[in-house]
N, CA and C of each residue as an Amber inpcrd file, in Angstrom:
protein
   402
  10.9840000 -17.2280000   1.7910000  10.5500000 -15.8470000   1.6950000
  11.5610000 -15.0080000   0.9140000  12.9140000 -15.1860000   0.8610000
  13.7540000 -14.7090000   0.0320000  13.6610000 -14.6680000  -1.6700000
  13.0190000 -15.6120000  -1.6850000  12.6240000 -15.5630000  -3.1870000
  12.0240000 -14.7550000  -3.6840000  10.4070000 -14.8310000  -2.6090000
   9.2490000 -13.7470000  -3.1830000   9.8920000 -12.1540000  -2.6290000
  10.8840000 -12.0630000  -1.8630000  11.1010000 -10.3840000  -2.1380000
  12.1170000 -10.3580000  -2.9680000  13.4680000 -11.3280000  -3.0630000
  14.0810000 -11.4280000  -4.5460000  13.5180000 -10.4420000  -5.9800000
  12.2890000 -11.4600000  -6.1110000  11.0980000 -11.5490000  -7.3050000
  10.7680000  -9.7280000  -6.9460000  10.1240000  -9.5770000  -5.9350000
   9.4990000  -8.3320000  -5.9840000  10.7160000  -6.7400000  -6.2190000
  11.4480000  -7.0850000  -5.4120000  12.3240000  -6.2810000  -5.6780000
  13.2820000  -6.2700000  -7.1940000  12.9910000  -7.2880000  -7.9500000
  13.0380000  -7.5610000  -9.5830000  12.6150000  -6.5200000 -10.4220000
  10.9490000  -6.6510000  -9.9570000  10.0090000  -6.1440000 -10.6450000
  10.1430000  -4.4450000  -9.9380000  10.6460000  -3.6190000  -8.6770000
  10.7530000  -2.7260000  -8.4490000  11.7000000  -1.8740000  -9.6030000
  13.2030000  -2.8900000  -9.3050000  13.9850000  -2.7210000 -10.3540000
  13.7710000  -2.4640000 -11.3940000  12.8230000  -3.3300000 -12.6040000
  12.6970000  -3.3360000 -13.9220000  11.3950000  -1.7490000 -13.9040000
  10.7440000  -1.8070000 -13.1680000   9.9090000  -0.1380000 -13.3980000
  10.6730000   1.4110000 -12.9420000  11.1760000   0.7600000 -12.0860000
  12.2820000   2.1600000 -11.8170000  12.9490000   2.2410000 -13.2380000
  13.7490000   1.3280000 -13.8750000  14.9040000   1.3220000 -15.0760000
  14.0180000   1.2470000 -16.2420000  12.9780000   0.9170000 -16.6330000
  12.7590000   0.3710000 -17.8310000  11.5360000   1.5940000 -18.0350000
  11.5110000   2.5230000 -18.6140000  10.2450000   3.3220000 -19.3430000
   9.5160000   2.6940000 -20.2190000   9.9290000   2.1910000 -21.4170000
   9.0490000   1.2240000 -22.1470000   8.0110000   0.1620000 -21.4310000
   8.2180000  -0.4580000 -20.1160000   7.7730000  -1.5950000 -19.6120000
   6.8700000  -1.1190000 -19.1170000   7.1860000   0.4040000 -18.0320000
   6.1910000   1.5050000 -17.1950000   4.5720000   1.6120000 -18.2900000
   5.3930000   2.0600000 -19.3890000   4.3970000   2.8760000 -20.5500000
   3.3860000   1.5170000 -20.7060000   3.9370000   0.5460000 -21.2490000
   3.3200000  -0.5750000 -21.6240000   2.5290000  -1.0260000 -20.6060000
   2.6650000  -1.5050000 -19.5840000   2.1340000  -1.6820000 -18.2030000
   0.7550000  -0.9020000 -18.0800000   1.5340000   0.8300000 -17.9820000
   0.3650000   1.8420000 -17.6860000  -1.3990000   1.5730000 -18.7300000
  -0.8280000   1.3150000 -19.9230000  -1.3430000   1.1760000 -20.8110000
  -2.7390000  -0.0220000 -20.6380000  -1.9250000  -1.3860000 -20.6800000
  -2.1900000  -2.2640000 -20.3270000  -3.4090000  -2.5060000 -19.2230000
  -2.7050000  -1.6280000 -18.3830000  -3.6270000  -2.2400000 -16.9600000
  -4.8690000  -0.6150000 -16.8160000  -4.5250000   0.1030000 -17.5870000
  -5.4200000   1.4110000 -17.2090000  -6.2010000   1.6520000 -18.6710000
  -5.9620000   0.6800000 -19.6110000  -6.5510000   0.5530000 -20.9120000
  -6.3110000   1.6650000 -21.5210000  -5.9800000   2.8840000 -21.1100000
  -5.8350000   3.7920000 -21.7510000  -4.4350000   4.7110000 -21.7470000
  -4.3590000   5.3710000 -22.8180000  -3.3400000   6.3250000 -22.7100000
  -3.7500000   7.8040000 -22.8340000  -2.8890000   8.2880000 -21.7260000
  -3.4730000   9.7600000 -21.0770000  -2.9610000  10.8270000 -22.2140000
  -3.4800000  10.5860000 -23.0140000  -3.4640000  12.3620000 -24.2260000
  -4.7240000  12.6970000 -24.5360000  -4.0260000  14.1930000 -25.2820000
  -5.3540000  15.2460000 -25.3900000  -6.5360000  14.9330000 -23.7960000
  -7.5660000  14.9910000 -24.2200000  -8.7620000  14.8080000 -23.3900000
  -8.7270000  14.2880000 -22.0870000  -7.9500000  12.8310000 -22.2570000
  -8.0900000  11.8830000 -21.3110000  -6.8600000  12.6590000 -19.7090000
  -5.9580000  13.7900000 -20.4620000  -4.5500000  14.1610000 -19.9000000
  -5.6510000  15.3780000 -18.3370000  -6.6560000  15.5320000 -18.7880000
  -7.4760000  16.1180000 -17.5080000  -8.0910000  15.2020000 -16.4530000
  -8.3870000  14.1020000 -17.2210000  -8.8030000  13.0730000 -16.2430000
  -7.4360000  12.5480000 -15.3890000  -6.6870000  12.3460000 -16.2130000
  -5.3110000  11.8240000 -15.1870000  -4.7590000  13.2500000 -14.2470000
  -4.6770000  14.1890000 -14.4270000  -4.2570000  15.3440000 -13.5660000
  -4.9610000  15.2750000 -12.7130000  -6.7320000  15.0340000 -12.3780000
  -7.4610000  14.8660000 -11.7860000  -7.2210000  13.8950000 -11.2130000
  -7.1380000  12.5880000 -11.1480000  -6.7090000  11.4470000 -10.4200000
  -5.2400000  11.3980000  -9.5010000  -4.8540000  11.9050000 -10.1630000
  -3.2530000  12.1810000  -9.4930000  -3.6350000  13.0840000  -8.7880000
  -3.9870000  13.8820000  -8.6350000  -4.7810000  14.9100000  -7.5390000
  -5.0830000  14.3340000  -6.3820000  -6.3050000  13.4270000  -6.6990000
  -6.5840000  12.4540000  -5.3820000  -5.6550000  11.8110000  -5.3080000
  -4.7370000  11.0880000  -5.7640000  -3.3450000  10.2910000  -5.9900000
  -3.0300000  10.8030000  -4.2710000  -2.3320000  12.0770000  -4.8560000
  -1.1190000  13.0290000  -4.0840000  -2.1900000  13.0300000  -2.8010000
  -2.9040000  13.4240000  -2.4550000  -3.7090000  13.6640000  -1.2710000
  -3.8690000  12.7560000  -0.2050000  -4.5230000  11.6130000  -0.8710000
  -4.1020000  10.2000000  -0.1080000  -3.1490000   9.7640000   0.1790000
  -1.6690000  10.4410000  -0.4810000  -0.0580000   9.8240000  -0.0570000
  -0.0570000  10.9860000   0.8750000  -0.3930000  12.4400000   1.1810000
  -0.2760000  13.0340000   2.0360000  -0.7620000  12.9840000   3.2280000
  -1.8080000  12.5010000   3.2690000  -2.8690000  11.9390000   4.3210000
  -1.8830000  11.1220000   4.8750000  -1.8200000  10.0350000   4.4080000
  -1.1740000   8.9510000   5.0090000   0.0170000   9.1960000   5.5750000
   1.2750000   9.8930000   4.8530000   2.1700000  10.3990000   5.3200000
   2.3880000  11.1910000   6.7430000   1.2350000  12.1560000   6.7260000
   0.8580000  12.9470000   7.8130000   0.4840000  12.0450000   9.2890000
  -0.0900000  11.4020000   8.4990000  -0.5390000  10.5160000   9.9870000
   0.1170000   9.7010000  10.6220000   1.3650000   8.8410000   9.4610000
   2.1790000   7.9630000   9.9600000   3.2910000   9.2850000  10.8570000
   3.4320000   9.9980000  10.4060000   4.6590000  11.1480000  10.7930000
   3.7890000  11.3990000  12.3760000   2.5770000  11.5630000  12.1860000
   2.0270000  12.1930000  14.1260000   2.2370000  10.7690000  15.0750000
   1.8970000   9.2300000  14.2210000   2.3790000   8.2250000  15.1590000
   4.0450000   8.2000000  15.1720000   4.2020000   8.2210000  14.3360000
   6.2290000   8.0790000  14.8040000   6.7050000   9.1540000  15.7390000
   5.5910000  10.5570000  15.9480000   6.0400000  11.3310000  16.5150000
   5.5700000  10.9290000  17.9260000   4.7600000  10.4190000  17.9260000
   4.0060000   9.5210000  19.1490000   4.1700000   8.9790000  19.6690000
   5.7090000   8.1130000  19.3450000   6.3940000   7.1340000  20.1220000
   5.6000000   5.7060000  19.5670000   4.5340000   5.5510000  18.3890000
   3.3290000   4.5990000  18.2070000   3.5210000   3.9990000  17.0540000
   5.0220000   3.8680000  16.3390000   5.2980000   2.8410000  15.4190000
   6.4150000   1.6040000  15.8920000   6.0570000   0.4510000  15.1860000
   6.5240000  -0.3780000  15.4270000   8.5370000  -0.3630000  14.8860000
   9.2460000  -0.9010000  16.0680000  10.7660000  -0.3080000  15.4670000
  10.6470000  -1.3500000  13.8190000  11.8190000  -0.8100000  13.4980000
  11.6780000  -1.2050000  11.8370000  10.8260000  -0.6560000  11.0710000
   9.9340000  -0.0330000  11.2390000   8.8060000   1.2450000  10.7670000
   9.2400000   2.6830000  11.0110000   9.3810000   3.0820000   9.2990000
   9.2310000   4.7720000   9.2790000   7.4790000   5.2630000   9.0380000
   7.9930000   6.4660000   9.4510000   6.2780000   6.8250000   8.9930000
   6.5120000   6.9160000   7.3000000   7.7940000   7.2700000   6.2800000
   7.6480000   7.0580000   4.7700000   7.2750000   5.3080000   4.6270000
   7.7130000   4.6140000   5.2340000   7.7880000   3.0450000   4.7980000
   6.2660000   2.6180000   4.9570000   6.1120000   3.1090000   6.2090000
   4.1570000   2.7320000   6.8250000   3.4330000   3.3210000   5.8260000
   3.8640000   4.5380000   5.9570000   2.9010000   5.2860000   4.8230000
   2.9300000   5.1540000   3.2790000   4.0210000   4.4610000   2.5980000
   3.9240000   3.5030000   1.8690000   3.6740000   2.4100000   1.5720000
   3.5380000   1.5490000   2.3180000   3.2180000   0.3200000   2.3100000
   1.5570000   0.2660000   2.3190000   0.8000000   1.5800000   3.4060000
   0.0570000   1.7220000   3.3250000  -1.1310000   1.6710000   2.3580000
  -0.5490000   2.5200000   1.4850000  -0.6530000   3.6220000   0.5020000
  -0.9230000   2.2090000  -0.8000000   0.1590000   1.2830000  -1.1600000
   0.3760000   0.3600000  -2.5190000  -0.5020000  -0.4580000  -1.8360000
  -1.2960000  -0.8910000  -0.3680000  -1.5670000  -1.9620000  -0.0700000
  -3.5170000  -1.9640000  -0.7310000  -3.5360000  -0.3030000   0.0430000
  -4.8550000  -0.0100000  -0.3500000  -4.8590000   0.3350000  -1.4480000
  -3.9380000   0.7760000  -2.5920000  -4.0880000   1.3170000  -4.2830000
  -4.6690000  -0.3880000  -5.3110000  -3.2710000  -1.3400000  -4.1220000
  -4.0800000  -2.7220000  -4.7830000  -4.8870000  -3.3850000  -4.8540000
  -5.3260000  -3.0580000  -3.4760000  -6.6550000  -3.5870000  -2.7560000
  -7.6100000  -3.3100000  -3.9530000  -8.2670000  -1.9190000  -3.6980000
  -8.9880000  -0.9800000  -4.7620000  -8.8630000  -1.5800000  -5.6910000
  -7.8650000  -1.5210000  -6.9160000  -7.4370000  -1.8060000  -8.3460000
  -7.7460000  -3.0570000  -8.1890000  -7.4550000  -4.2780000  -7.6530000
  -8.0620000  -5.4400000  -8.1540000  -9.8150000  -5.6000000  -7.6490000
  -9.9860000  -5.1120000  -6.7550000 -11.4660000  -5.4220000  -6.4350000
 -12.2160000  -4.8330000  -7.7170000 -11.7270000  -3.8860000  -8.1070000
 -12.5720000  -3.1690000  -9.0400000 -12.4350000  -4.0840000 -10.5920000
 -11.3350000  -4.2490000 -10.7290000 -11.1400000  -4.7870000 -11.6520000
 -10.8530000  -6.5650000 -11.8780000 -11.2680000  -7.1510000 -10.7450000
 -11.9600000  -8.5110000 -10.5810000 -13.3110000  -9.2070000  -9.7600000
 -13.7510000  -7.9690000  -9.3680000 -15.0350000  -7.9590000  -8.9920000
 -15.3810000  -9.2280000  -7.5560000 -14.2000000  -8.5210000  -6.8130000
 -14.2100000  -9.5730000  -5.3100000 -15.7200000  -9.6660000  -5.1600000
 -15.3320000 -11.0320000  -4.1020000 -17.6020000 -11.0760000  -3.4890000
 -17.0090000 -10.8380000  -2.2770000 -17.6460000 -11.3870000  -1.1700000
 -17.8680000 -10.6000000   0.3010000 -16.6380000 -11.6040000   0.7680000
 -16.5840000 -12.7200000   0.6980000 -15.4760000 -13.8270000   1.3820000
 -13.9930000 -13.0210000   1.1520000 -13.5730000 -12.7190000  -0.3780000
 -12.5500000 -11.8470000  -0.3120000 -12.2060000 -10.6690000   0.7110000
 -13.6390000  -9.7960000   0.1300000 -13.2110000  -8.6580000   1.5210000
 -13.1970000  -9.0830000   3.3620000 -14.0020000 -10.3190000   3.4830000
 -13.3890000 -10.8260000   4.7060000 -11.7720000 -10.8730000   4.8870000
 -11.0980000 -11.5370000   3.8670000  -9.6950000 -11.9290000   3.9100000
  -9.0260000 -10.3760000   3.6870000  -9.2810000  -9.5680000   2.7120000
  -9.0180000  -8.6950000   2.6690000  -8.9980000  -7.3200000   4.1770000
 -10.1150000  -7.5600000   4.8340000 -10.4450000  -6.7680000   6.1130000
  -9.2280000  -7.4220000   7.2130000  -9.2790000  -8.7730000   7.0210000
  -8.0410000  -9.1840000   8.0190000  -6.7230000  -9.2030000   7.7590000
  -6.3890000  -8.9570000   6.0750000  -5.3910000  -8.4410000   5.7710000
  -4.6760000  -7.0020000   6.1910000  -5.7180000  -6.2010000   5.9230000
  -5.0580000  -4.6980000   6.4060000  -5.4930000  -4.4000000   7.7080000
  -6.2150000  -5.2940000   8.6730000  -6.2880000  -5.2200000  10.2070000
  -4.8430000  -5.8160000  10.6830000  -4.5160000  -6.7840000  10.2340000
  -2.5210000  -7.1970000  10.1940000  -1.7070000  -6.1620000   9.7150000
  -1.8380000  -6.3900000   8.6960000  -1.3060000  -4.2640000   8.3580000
  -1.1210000  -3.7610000   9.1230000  -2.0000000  -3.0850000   9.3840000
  -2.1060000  -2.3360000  10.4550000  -1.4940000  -2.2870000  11.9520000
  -1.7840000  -3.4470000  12.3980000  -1.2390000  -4.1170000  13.6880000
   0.1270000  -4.4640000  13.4920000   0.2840000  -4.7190000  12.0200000
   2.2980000  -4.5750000  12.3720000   3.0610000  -3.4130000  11.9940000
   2.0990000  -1.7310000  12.6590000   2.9820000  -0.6460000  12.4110000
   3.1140000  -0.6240000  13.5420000   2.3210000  -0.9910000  14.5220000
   1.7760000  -0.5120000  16.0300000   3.1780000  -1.1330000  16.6240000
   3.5620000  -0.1700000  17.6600000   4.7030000  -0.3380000  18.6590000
   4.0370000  -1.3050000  19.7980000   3.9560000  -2.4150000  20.1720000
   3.2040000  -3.4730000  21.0830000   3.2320000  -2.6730000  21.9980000
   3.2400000  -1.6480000  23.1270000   3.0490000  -0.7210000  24.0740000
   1.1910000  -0.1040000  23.4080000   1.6690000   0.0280000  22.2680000
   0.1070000   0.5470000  21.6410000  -0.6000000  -0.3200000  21.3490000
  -0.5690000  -1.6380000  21.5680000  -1.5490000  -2.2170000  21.3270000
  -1.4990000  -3.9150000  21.9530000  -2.2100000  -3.5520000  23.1850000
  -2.7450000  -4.9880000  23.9450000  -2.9790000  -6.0700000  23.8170000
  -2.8070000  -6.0870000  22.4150000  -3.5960000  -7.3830000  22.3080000
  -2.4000000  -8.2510000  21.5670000  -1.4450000  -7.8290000  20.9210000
  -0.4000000  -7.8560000  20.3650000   0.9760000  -9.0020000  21.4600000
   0.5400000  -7.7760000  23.0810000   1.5280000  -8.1590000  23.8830000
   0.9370000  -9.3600000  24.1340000  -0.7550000  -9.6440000  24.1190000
  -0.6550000 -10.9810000  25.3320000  -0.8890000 -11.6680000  24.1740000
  -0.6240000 -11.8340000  22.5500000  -0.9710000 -12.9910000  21.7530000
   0.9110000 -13.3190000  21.9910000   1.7750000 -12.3980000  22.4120000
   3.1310000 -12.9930000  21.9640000   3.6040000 -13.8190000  23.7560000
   2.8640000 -12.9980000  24.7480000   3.0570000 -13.0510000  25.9380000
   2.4400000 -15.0990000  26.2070000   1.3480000 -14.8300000  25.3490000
   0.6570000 -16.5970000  25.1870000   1.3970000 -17.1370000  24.6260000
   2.4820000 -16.7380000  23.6790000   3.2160000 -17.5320000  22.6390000
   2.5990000 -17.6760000  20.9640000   1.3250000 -17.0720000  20.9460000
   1.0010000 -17.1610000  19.8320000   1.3670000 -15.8710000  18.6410000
């Protein structure tokens, strides 16, 4: 497992430092580049962007205030993780055209998600799969 966050934290690295790679990337994967015309459609998207990181933020912040995150969980980290899990989700379904078996794997993906923000006090089912040993 050290490898693949090695690797990921690589690639965090090289987009934080590298603008050319960002631009190219943006480009690449959104086919387009945001001038003149297109620069309203992206203000618009980033709109919903910002809203959904606030949402999420907000909500992870009322469970941490709740005593209802798991330790090793901030409500910024939950609510990030959140946030890139469902932006990827979205972005590849759309743009590889999952069938229904994916979103099965996918539904039990962010039901795990999910279940590993939860503080095991919040959630029952958690205590007796570890309480069974599983």
């Amino acid at each position: 497992m050290r490898a693949v966050l090695d690797w990921a934290l690589s690639v965090i690295e090289l987009f934080g430092t590298d603008e050319h790679t960002r631009t190219v990337y943006r480009i690449t994967v959104t086919r387009c580049e945001y001038l003149s015309e297109m620069q309203e459609a992206y203000t618009l998207q980033r709109s919903m962007h910002d809203t959904m990181v606030e949402n999420f933020r907000l909500a992870f912040e009322r469970a941490s205030e709740a005593g209802q995150l798991a330790p090793g969980w901030t409500a910024t980290t939950a609510s990030t993780t959140l946030h890139c899990f469902m932006s990827g989700l979205l972005d590849n379904w759309l743009r590889f055209d999952f069938d229904v078996e994916v979103a099965k794997t996918l539904r039990m993906a962010l039901e795990s998600l999910v279940e590993s923000f939860r503080r095991d006090a919040a959630c029952p089912q958690r205590v007796a799969l570890s309480q069974a040993g599983g």
